[in-house]
C-alpha positions as CSV (number, residue, x, y, z in Angstrom):
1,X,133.7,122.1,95.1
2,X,131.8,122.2,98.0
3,X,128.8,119.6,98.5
4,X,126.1,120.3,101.4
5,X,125.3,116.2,103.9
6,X,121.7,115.6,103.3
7,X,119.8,117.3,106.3
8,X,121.9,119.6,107.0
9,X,121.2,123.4,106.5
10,X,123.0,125.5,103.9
11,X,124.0,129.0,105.5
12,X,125.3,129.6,109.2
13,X,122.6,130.7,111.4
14,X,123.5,133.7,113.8
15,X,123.0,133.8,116.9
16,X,120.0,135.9,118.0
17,X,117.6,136.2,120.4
18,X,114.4,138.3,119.5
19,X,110.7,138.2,120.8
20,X,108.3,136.6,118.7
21,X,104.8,136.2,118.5
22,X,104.1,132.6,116.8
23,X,100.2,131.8,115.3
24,X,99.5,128.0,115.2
25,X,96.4,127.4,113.5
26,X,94.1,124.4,114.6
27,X,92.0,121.3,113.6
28,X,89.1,123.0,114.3
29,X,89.6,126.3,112.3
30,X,91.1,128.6,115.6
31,X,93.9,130.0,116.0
32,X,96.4,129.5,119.0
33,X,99.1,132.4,119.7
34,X,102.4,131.9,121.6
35,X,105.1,134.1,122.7
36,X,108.7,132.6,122.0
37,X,111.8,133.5,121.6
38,X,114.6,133.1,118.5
39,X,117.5,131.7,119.7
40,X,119.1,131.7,116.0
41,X,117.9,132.5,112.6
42,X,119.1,132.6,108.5
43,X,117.2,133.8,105.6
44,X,115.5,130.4,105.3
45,X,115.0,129.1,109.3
46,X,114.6,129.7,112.5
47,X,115.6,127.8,115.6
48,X,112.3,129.0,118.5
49,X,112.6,128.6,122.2
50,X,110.1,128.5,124.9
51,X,107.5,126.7,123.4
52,X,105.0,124.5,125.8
53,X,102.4,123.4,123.1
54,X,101.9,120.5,120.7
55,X,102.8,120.9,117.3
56,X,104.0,118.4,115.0
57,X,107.1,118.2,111.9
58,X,105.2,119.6,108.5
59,X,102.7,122.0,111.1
60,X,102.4,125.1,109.0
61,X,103.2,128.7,111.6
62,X,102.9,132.4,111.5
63,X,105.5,133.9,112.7
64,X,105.4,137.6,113.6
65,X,108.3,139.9,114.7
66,X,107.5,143.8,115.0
67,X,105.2,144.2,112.2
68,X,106.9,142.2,109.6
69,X,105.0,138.5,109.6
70,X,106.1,135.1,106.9
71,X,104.7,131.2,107.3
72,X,107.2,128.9,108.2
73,X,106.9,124.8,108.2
74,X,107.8,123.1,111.3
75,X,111.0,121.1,111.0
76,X,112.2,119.4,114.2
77,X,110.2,119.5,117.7
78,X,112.5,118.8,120.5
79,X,111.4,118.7,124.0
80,X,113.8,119.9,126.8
81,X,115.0,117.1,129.9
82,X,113.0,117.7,132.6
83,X,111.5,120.8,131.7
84,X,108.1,121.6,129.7
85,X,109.8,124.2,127.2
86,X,110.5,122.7,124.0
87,X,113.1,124.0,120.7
88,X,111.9,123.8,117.4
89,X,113.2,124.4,114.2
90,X,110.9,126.1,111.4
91,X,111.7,126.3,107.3
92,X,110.3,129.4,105.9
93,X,107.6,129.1,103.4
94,X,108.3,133.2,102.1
95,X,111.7,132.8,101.1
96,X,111.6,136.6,99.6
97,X,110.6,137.8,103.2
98,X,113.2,138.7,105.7
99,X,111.0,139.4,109.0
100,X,114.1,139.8,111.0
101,X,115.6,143.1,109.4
102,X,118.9,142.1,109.4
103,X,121.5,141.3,106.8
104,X,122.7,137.9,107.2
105,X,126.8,136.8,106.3
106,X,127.1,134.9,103.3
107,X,128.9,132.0,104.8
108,X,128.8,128.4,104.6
109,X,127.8,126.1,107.8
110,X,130.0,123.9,109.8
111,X,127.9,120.6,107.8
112,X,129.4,121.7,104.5
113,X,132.3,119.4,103.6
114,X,135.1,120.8,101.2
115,X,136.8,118.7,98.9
């Protein structure tokens, strides 16, 4: 039986890179909009590149690709050496939405451990 180490994700992401259009929503009721980039993505995540605002984990995003558009909660922030650009990682909050019209493989990560 296989067991999943705790932080780890569950499915293998694929590699992908896909223009996106990201909708942070502010303190003050406003809405900030930033074009990224996907650099990989699974049914439930997404790993975002290009990013040069402030957001912090638990932040709550729209993200929009073509015309499809899910929330996602901000996982990991990770700023680049010696660049602005920062990665982040994002959880989706619409699990029955797949914004990226693809099929994803069925198959397990690289964190899984087999017994």
């Amino acid at each position: 039986m296989a067991r999943l180490r705790a932080g780890k994700r569950r499915n293998k992401r694929t590699k992908m890179v896909l223009p996106v259009r990201v909708g942070i929503m502010k303190g003050d009721g406003t809405q900030e909009s930033h074009v990224l980039h996907t650099l990989d993505a699974n049914e439930t995540g997404v790993k975002l590149g290009g990013f040069r605002g402030e957001l912090k984990v638990g932040d709550v995003i729209d993200i929009h690709y073509r015309t499809a558009r899910a929330k996602f909660k901000v996982a990991w922030v990770r700023a680049l050496e010696n660049s602005p650009e920062k990665h982040l990682g994002a959880a989706c909050m619409e699990p029955e939405k797949n914004i990226w019209t693809v099929s994803f493989p069925r198959e397990t990560d690289q964190y899984e451990e087999k017994d």
